[in-house]
N, C-alpha and C positions, 0 to 999 in steps of 0.2 A: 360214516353212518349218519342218516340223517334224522332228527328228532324235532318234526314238527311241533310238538308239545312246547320245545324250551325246557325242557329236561336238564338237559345239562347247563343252563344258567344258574339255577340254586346251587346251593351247599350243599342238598342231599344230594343231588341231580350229578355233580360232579364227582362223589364218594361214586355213588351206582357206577354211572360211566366209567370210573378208572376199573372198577372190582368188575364189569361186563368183560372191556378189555382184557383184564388177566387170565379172567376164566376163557374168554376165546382162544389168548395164546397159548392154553395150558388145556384147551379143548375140554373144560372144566363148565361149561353154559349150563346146562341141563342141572348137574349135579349141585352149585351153587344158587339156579335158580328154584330147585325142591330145597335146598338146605335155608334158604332164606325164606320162604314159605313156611316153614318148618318153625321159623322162629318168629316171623308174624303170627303165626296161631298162638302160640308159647306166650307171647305177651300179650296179646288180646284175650286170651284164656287165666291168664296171673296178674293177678294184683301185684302181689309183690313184686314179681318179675318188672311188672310195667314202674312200680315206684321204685326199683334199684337202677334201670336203667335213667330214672329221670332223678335222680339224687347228686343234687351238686356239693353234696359232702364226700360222697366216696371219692377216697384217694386211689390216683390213676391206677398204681400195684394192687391194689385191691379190686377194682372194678375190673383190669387184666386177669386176673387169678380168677375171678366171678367168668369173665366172657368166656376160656378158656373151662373152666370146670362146666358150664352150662355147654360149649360142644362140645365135648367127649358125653357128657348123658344123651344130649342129642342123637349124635352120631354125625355130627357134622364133620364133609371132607375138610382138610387142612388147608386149601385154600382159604375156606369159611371163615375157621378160624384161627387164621391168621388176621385176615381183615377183622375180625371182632376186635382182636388184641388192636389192632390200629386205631382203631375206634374208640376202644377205653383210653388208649394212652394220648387222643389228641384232643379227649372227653368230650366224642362225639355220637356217647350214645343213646341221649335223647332223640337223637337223630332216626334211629334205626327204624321206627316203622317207615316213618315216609322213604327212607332209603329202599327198604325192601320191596315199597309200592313203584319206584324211582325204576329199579331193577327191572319188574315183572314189564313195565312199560318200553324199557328199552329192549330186554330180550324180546317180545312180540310182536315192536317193528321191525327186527329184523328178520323175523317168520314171516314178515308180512302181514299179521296179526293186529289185532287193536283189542287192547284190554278195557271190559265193562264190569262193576259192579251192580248189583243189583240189591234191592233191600227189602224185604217186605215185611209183615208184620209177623208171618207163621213161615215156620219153613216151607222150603218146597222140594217137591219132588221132582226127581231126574225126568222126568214126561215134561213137566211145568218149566225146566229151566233148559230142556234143548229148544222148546217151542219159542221162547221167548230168543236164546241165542241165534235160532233160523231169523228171527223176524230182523232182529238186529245186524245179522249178516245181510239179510236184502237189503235195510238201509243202506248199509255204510259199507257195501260191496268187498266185505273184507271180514276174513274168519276172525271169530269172537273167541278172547276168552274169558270166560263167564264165573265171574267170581259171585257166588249166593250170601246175605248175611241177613239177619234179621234182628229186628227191629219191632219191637212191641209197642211203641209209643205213637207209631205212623198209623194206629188201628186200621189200615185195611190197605188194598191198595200197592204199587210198587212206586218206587224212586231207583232209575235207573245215571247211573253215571258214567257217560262216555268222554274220557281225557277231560276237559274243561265243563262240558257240556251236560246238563242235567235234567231228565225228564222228571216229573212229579208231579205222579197222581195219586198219592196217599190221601187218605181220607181226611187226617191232621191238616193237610195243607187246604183240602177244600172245605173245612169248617173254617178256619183262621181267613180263610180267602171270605166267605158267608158274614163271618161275625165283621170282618170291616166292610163292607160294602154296607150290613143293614148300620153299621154307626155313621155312615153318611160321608 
């Protein structure tokens, strides 16, 4: 599989790739990649959740007990969480958002896909976010898939992120751009 990005040069990049692999041999792709999605929202949505996974006091048994009791509420397949347990016990779960991001990008190229986020200040609507997903397939000659989040600070505007690449036209960015150009 090939990973133009450099995916699997990081630490996360290599957790993904091994956890892709297993789910491909175990025909598990789909299910591991909603079950990981599943738990990027979960810590992006908790505080807690996001300070326990980044707690370098939790001991490994403890953090193991935590990963495992947090998939079974999930509902996460046993692949899933098996990899969690791995994860506590080599206390690598600070890791897990970028891992989970690590994932979604490797499952997509081999859909043939290329994963985009997109930011704006207000949500948007499923009209508003296939328009922009078309536009972005004509660019990059390749189905998108369009992750939405928002972003109140950007006051207006999108900030789009393709693999390394990042468009920004948020309003934030064109005041900050205003205000140093008028300091000379």
């Amino acid at each position: 599989m090939e990973n133009s990005g450099g995916i699997t040069a990081s630490l996360q990049g290599r957790y993904a790739s091994a956890l892709y692999e297993l789910a491909a041999e175990n025909k598990a792709t789909s299910a591991v990649e909603g079950d990981l999605e599943k738990l990027g929202q979960a810590v992006a949505a908790s505080g807690d959740l996001a300070a326990l996974i980044r707690n370098p006091r939790l001991t490994r048994d403890s953090a193991h007990a935590a990963m495992i009791a947090l998939g079974k509420h999930l509902g996460l397949a046993p692949l899933t969480q098996q990899f969690l347990g791995v994860l506590a016990d080599n206390r690598r779960l600070s890791k897990l958002p970028q891992i989970v991001s690590a994932f979604a990008g490797i499952a997509a190229a081999s859909r043939g896909e290329i994963a985009a986020t997109v930011t704006s200040a207000h949500p948007l609507d499923a009209k508003q976010i296939a328009a922009i997903a078309a536009k972005l397939k004509a660019r990059e000659g390749k189905d998108v898939k369009l992750t939405a989040t928002v972003d109140p600070e950007i006051l207006g505007g999108l900030i789009v992120r393709i693999g390394s690449t990042q468009i920004d036209s948020s309003i934030r960015t064109r005041l900050n751009t205003l205000a140093n150009a008028m300091k000379g």
